[in-house]
MARNURO-558714 format. One line per 10 residues: number of its first residue (from 1); their letters; for each residue x, y, z of N, C-alpha, C, O. Coordinates in steps of 0.001 Angstrom, whole numbers. Layout:
N
NUM> a> X:Y:Z:X:Y:Z:X:Y:Z:X:Y:Z  ...
This chain:
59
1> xxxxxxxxxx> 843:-1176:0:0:0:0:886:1236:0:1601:1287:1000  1039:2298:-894:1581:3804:-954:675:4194:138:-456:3849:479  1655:5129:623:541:6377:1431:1869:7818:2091:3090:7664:2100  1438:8545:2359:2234:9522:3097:2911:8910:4253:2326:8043:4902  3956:9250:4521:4873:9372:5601:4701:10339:6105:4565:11375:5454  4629:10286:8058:4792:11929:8409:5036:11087:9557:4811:9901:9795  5621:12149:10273:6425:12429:12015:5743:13439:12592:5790:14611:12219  5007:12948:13638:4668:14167:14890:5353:13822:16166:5822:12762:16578  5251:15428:16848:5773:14860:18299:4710:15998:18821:3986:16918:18441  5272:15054:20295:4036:15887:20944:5063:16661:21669:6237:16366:21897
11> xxxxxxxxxx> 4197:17996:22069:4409:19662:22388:4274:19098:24141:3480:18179:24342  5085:19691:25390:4869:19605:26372:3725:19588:26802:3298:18722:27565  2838:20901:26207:1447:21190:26889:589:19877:26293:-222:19289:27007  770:19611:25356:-458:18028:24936:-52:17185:25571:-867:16293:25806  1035:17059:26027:1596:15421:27365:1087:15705:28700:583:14867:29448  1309:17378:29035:463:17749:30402:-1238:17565:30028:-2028:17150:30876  -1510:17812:29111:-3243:17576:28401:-3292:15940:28759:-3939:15651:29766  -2807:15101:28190:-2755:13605:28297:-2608:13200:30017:-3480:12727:30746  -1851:13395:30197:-1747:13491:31623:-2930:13826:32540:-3550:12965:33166  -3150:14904:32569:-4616:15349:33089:-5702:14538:32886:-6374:13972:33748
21> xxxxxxxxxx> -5847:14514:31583:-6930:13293:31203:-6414:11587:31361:-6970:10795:30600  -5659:11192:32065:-5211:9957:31703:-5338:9619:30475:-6168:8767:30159  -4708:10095:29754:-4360:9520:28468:-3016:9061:27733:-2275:9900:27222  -2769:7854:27705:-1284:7061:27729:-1166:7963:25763:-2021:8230:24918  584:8162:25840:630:8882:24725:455:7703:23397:521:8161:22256  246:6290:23565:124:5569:23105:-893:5203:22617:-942:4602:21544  -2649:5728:23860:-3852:5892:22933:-4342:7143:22399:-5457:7414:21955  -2996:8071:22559:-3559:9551:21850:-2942:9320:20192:-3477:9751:19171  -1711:8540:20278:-1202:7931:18828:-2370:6901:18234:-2987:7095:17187  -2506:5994:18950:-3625:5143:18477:-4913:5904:17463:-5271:5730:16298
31> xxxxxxxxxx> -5316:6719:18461:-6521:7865:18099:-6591:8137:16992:-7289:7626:16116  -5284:9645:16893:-4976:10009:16151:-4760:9041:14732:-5288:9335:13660  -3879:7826:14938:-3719:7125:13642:-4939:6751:12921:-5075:6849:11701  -6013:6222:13927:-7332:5887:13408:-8237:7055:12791:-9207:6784:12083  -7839:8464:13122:-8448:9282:12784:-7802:9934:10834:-8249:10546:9863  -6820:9405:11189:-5743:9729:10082:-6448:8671:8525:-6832:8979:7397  -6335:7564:9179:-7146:6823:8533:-8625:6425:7993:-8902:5540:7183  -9370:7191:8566:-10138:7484:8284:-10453:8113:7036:-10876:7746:5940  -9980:9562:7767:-10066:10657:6792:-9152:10596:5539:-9245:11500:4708  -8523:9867:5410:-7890:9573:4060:-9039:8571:3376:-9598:9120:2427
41> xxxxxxxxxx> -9366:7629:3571:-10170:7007:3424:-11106:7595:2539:-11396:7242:1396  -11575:8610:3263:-12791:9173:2967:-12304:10492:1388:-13051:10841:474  -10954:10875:1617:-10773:11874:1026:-9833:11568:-97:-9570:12476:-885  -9252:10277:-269:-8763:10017:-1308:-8922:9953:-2991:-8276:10214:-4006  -10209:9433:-2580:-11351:9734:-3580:-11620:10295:-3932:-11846:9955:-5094  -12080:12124:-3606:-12146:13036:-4048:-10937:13927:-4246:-11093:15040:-4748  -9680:13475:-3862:-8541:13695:-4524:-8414:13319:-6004:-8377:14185:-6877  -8370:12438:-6180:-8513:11373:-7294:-8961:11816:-8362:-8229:11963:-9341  -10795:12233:-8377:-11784:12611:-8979:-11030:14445:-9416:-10884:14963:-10523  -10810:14811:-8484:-10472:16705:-8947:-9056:16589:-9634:-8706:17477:-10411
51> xxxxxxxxx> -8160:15420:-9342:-6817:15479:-10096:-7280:14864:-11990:-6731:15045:-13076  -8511:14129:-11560:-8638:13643:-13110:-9402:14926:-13894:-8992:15370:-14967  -10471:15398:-13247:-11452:16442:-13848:-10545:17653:-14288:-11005:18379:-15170  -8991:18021:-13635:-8150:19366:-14051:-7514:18240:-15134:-7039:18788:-16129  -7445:17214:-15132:-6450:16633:-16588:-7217:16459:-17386:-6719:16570:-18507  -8431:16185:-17387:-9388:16457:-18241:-9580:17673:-19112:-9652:17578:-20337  -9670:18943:-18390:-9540:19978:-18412:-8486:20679:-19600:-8656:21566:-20436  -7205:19729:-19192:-6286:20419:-19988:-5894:19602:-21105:-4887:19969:-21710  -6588:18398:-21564:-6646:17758:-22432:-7621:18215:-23916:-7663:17458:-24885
């Protein structure tokens, strides 16, 4: 499967946020990844569709 590569880190104040909330930085990664996935999911497709409709365009 292709897909983007990316690196986050977390900022002091979101580990004190996690913290507060008991939240292990492991299910705020979890989260986040599932949320990541998602929304690609959902938005790939209409990537897809607007990259063909401008080549269309210039064809």
């Amino acid at each position: 499967m292709l897909g983007a590569r990316f690196h986050a880190s977390a900022t002091d104040e979101f580990i004190v946020f996690l913290k507060e909330h008991d939240i292990t930085l492991e299910q705020a990664a979890a989260a986040r990844q599932a949320a990541s996935d998602a929304h690609n999911h959902e938005e790939t497709p209409n990537f897809a569709a607007s990259i063909e409709r401008h080549a269309k365009k210039l064809s």
